[in-house]
C-alpha positions as CSV (number, residue, x, y, z in Angstrom):
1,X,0.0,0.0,0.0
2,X,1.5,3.3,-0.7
3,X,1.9,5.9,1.0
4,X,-0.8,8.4,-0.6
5,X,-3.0,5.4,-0.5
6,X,-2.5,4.9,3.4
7,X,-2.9,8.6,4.0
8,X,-6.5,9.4,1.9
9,X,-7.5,6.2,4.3
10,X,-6.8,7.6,7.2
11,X,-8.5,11.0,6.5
12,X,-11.8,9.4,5.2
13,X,-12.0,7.6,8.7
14,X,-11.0,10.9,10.6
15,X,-13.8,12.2,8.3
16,X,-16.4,10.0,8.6
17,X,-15.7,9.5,12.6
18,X,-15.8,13.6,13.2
19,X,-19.1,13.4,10.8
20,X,-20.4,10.9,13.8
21,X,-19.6,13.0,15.8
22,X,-21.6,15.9,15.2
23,X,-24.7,13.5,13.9
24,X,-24.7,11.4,16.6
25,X,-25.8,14.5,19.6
26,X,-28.3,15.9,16.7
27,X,-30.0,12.6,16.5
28,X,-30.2,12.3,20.0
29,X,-31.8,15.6,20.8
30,X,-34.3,15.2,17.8
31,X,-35.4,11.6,19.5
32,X,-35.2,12.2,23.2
33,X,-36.1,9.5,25.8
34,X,-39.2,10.6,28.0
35,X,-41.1,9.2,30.2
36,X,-44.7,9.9,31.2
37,X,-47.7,8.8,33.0
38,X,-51.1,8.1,32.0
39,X,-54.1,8.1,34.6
40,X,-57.1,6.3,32.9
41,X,-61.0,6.5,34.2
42,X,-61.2,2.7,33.9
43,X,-60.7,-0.6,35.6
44,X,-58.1,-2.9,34.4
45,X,-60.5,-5.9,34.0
46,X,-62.1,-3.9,30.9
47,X,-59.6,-5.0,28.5
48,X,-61.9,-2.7,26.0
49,X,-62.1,0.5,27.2
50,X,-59.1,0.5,29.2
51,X,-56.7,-1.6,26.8
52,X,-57.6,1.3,24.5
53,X,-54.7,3.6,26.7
54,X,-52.5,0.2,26.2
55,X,-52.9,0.4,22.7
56,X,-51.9,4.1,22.3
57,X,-48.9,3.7,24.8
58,X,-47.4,0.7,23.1
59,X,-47.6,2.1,19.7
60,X,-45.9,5.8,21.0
61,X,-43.2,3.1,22.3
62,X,-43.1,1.3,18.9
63,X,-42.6,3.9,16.8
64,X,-40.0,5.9,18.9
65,X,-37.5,2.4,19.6
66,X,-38.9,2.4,22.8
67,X,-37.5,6.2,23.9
68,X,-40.6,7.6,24.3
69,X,-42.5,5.5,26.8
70,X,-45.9,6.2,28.7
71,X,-46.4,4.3,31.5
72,X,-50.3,3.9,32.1
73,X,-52.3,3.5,35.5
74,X,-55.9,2.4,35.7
75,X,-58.4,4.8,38.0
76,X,-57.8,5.0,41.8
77,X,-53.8,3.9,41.7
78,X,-52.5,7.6,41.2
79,X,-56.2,9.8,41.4
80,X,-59.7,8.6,41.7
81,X,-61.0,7.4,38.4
82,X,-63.3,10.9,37.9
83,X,-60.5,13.0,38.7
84,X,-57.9,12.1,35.7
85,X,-58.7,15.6,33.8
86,X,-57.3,17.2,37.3
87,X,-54.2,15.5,37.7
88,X,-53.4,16.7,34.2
89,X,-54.1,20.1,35.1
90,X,-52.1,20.0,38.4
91,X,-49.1,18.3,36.9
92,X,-49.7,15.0,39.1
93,X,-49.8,13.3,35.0
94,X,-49.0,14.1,31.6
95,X,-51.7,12.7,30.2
96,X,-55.2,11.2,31.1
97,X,-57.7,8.5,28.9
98,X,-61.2,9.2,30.0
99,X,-64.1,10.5,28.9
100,X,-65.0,14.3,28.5
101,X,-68.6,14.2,30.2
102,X,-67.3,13.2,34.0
103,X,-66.1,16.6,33.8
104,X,-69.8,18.1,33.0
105,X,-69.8,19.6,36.2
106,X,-67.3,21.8,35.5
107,X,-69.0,22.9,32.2
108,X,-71.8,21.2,30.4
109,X,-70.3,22.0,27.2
110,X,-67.9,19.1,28.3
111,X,-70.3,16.1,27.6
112,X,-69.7,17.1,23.6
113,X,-66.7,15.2,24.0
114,X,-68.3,12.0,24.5
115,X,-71.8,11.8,23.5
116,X,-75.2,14.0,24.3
117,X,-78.7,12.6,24.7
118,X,-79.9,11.9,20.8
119,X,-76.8,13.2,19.3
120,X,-74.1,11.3,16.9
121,X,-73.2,7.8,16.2
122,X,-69.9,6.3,16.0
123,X,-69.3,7.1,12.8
124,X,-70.3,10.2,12.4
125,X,-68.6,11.4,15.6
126,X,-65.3,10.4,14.4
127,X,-66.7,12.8,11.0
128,X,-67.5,15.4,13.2
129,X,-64.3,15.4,14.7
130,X,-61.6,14.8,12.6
131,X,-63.4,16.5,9.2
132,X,-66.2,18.3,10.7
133,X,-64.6,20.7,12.8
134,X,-65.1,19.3,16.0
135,X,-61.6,18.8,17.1
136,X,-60.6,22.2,16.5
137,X,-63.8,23.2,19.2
138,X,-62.8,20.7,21.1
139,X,-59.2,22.1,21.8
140,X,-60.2,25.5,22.1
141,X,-62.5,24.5,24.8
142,X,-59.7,22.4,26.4
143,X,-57.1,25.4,26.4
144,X,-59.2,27.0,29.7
145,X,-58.0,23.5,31.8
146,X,-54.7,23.6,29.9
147,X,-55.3,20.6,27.8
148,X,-55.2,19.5,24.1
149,X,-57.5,16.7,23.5
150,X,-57.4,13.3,21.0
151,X,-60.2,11.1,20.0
152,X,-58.7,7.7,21.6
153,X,-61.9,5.3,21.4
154,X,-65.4,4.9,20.8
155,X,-67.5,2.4,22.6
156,X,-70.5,2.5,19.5
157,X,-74.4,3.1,20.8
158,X,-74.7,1.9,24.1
159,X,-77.1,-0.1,26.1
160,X,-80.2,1.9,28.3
161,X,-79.1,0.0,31.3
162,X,-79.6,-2.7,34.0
163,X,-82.9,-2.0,36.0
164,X,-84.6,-3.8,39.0
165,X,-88.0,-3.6,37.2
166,X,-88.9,-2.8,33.5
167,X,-89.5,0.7,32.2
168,X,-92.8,0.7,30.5
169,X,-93.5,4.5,30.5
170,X,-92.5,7.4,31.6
171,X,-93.6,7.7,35.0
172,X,-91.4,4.7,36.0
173,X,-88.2,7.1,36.1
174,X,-90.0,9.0,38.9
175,X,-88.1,8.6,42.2
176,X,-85.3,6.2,40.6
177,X,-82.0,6.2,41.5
178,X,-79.6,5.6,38.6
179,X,-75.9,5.7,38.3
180,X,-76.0,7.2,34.8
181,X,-72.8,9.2,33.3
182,X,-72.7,12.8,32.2
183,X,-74.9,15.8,30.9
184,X,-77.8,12.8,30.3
185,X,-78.5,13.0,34.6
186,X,-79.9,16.6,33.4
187,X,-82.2,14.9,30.9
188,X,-83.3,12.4,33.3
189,X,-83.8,14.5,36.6
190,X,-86.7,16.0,34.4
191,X,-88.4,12.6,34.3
192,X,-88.0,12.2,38.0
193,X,-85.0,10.1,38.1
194,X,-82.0,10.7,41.3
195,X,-78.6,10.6,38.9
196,X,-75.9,9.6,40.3
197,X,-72.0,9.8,38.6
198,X,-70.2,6.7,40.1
199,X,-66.9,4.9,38.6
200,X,-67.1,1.8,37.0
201,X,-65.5,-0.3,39.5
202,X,-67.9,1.3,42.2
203,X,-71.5,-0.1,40.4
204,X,-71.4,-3.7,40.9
205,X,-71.4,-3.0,45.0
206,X,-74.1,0.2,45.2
207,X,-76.2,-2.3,42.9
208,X,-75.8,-5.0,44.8
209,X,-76.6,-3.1,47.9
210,X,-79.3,-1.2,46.8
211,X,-78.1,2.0,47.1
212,X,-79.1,2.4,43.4
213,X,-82.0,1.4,41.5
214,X,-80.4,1.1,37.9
215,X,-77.1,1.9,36.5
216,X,-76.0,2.2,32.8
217,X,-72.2,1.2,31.5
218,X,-71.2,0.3,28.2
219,X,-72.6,-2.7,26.3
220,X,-72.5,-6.1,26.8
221,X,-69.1,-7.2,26.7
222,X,-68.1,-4.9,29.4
223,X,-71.4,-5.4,31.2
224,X,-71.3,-9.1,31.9
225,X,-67.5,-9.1,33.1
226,X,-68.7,-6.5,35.2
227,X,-71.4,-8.6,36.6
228,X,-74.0,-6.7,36.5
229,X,-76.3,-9.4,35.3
230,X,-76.1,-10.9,38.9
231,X,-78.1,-7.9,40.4
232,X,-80.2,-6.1,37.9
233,X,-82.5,-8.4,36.0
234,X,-83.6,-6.4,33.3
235,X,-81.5,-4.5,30.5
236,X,-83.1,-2.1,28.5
237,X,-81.4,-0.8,25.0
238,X,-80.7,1.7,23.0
239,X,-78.8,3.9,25.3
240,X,-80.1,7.1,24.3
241,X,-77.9,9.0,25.6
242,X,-74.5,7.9,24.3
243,X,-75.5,7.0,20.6
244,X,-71.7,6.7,19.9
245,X,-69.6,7.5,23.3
246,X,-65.9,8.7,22.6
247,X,-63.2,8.5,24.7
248,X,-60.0,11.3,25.2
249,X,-56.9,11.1,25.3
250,X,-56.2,14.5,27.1
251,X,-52.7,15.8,27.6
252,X,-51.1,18.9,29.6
253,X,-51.0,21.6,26.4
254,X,-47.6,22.1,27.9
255,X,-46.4,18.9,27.9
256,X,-47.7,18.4,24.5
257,X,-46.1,21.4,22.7
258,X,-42.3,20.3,24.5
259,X,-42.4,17.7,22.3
260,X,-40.0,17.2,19.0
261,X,-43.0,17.9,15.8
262,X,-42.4,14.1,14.9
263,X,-43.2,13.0,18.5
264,X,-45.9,15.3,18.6
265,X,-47.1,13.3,15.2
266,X,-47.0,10.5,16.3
267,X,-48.9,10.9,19.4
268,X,-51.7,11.7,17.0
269,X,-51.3,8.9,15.0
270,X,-51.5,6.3,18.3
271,X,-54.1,8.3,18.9
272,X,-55.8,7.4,16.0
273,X,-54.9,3.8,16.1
274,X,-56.7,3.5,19.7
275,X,-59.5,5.0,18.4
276,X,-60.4,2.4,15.6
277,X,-58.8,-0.5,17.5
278,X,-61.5,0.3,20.7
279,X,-64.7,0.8,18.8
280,X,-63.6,-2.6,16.4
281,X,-63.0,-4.9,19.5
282,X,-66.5,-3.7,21.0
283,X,-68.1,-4.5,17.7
284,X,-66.4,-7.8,17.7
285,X,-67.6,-9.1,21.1
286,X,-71.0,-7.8,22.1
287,X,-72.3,-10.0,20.2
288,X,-71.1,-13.5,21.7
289,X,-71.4,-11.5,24.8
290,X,-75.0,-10.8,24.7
291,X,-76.2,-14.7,23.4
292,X,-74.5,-15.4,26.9
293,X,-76.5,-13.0,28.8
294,X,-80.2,-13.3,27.2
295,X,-78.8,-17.4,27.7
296,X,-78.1,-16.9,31.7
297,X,-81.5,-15.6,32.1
298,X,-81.0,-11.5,31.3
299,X,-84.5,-10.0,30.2
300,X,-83.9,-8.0,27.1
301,X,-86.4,-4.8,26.8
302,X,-86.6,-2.2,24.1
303,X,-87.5,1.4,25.7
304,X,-90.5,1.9,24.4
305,X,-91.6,4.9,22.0
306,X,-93.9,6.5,24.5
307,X,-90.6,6.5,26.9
308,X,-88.1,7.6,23.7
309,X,-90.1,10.6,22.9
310,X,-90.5,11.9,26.4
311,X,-86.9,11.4,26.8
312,X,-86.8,13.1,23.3
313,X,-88.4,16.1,24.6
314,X,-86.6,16.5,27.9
315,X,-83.7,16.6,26.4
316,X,-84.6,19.9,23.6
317,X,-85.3,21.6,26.9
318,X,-82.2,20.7,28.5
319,X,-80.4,21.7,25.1
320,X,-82.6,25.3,25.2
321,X,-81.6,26.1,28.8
322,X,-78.1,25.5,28.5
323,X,-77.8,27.7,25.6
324,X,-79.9,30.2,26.8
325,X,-77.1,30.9,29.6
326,X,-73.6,29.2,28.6
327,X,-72.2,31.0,25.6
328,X,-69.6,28.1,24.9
329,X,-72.1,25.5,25.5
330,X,-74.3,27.5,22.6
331,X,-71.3,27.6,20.4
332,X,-71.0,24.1,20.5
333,X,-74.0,22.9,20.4
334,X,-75.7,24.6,17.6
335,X,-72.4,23.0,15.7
336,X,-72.9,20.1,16.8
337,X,-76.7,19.8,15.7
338,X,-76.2,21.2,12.5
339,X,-73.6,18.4,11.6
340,X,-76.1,16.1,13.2
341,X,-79.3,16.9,10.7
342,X,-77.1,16.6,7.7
343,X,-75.2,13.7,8.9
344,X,-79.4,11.6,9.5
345,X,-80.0,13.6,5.9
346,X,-77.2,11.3,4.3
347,X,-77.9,8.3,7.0
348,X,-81.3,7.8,5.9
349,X,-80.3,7.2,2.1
350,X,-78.0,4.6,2.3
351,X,-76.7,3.0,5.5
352,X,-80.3,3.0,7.1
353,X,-81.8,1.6,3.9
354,X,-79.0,-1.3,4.0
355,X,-79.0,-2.1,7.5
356,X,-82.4,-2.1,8.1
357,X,-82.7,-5.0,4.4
358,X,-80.1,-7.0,5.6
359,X,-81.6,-7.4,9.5
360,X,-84.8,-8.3,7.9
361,X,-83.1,-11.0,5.9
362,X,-81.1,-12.5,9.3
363,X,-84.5,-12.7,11.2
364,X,-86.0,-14.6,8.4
365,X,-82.7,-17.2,8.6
């Protein structure tokens, strides 16, 4: 080997190990390692609507090579499940999976988030948020408690409930007690009904004990590994009130805005992967899971349309006296309703049309 030959070696790997050099530190300040925490509003045992945070955290960790990790926690080991959206807001987490209507009692305009009596379906809540403006309201609501939010599941129309004894009109909500969640309490209280906002974990006992009459949840999947069967004999669908219930992922706007553009990406896109994953998985086991309760002994009742259409009307004056004196709640809401009418305009054409054939075909075998 010569000498020139020896000597344009030896620079090139100078070169090439001052070039690592520099690249390395840039790398590693464009892909830090951070750690958070995530407080969720659910019970481990719901592998749905809890697994749904698993889901988003494992695919942050996925896509980052395991540098950017978040470590979830199910409600009551850091905060009490209801009070997620507060530990975000006092630093205790960076992030929180729960849904947006606990908080209602901070601001009605809240239960948006989730679902309102006779509002959106599944479908067209994702529509409303992702294409139909509703994210953008979403997070400038959310900037008051220092949050930015993310659609991070969707649970589909939910059940009307397990109930001691069968609602056959409307006077049988008079005087009941009923663990029901969110802005629909409102709705109810003007039927007669005593709402109550209790965590998940905490229904099976106040059931059991009678501290409560009737208490909604999800669906059936969740439902039965719940237990509820055991003490409520009746369970009444559709659940009016959450036609197609989303869940958040809320994070500290602070927190959210430290982080490197592609992280910040990326959050969105788990997000989004939680978000279908959820709702699929609920579609995927109701069924089974509802053969097994109507098989155990569960009495399956429709609300009837006398009960639908008081409900119905309870709720337009709910909707008229919130407006009437919360500005933000008005904002939303007349949004939200106008996406509504136009989303049942298109609905009626097509996916009602098809549905409603192809049900009539699996009832005749």
């Amino acid at each position: 080997m010569t000498v020139k030959r020896r000597d344009f070696i030896k620079t090139a790997a100078m070169g090439a190990a001052a070039s690592a050099a520099i690249a390395a530190p840039a790398i590693a300040q464009s892909s830090p390692e951070i750690r958070w925490r995530l407080t969720s509003s659910f019970p481990k045992s719901l592998d749905t609507i809890y697994g749904a945070a698993e889901v988003f955290a494992k695919a942050v960790s996925e896509a980052t090579d395991g540098k950017f990790q978040v470590q979830c926690f199910a409600g009551g080991e850091i905060v009490p499940a209801l009070q997620a959206l507060d530990a975000v807001q006092n630093n205790t987490v960076e992030a929180c999976h729960t849904c947006m209507y606990y908080y209602w009692g901070k601001d009605p305009t809240f239960a948006f988030g989730t679902a309102v009596p006779f509002g959106l379906n599944a479908r067209q809540m994702n529509a409303w948020f992702y294409h139909g403006g509703g994210n953008q309201m979403i997070d400038e609501f959310l900037g008051d408690y220092g949050a930015v939010g993310f659609p991070a599941g969707n649970t589909g129309t939910q059940m009307g409930g397990w109930f001691r004894k069968e609602i056959k009109t409307p006077k049988d909500f008079d005087g009941l007690k009923m663990r029901i969640g969110g802005f629909a309490g409102l709705v109810l209280q003007k039927l007669g009904t005593v709402p109550q906002l209790i965590a998940g974990g905490d229904i099976y006992p106040s059931l059991e004990k009678g501290t409560i009459d009737a208490a909604e949840w999800v669906g059936p999947y969740d439902d039965e590994k719940l237990g509820f069967n055991k003490v409520a004999p009746v369970y009444h669908f559709p659940g009016w009130w959450e036609g197609g219930a989303a869940l958040h992922l809320l994070i500290s706007k602070q927190k959210f805005a430290e982080l490197p553009k592609h992280y910040q990406s990326i959050v969105r896109s788990a997000a989004a992967l939680a978000n279908g994953d959820a709702q699929a998985k609920y579609d995927a086991q109701n069924p089974a899971a509802l053969k097994r309760l109507v098989a155990a002994g569960t009495q399956l009742r429709p609300f009837s349309q006398e009960v639908m259409e008081a409900c119905y009307k309870a709720a337009l004056e709910v909707y008229a006296e919130q407006s009437a004196k919360n500005p933000k709640f008005k904002k939303m809401h007349d949004a939200y309703m106008a996406f509504r009418n136009d989303q049942y305009l298109w609905w009626q054409v097509a996916e009602y049309n098809y549905d409603n054939f192809m049900i009539r075909q699996r009832a005749k075998g």
